[in-house]
N, C-alpha and C positions, 0 to 999 in steps of 0.2 A: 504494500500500500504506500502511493507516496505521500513526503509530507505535508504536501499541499492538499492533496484530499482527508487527510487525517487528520488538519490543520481546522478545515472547513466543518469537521463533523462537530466541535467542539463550539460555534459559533449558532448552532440553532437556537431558538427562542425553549426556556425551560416555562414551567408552572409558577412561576415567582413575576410578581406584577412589572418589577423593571429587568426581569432576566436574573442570569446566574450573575453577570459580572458585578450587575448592584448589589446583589447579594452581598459577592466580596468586599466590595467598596465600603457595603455599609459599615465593616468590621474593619475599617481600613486596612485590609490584605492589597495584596498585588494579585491580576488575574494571569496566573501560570497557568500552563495546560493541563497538569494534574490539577490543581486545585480547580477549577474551571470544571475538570472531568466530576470529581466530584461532588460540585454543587451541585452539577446537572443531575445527579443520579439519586443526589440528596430531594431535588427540586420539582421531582417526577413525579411523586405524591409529597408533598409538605405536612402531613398530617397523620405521620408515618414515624414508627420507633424503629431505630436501625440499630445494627452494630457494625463495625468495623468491616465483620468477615462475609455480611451480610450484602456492604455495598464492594468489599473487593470482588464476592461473586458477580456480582451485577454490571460492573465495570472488565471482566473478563468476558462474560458474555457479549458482552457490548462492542470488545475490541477496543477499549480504552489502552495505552499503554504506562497503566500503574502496578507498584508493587504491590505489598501487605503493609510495607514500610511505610509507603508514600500518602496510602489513605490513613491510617491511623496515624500519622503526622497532623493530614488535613486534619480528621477533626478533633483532635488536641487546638490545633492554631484556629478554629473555628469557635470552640467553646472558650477559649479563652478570648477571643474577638467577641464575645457573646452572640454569635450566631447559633449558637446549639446550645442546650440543656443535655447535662447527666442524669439519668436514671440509671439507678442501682433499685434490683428488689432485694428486700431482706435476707434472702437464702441464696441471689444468683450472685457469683464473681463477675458475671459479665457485663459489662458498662452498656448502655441502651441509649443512644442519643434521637433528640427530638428536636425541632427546628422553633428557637426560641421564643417568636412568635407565634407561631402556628394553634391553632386553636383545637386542640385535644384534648381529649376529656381525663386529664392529669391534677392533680392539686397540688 
């Protein structure tokens, strides 16, 4: 695939009212093409609990070119940009992120 057209897949319009890149912006990030990859994947449904291994499958299907590293970086740099919420359940180790705004029925 070249990287002009793999370039291009990363620029469609997401589920998020100004895009993925607003997204970013809003958390003053810079828009990279992994991070970019995973707004988009984050941005598919906004009102959706993810985990890390959840959107790296999702992004392999896709033909994204991210690690395990790379997503669980994004949303470390996400959540601390306050674009994402942690959830943690009482019994699971596994961190469950939600899109900070998003309207889920969480307390």
């Amino acid at each position: 695939m070249s990287k002009r057209f793999a370039a291009s897949r990363f620029n469609r319009d997401a589920s998020w009212p100004g895009g993925h890149r607003d997204f970013l912006h809003m958390g003053g990030l810079c828009s990279t093409r992994q991070r970019i990859a995973v707004a988009r994947l984050l941005l598919k449904d906004a009102n959706r609990r993810v985990t890390a291994e959840i959107l790296y499958d999702e992004a392999r299907e896709a033909g994204y070119p991210v690690s395990r590293a790379t997503v669980c970086s994004a949303l470390r740099q996400f959540e601390q940009a306050g674009l994402l919420r942690r959830v943690t359940g009482n019994q699971s180790k596994k961190s469950w992120f939600v899109v900070a705004n998003a309207t889920v029925g969480l307390s």
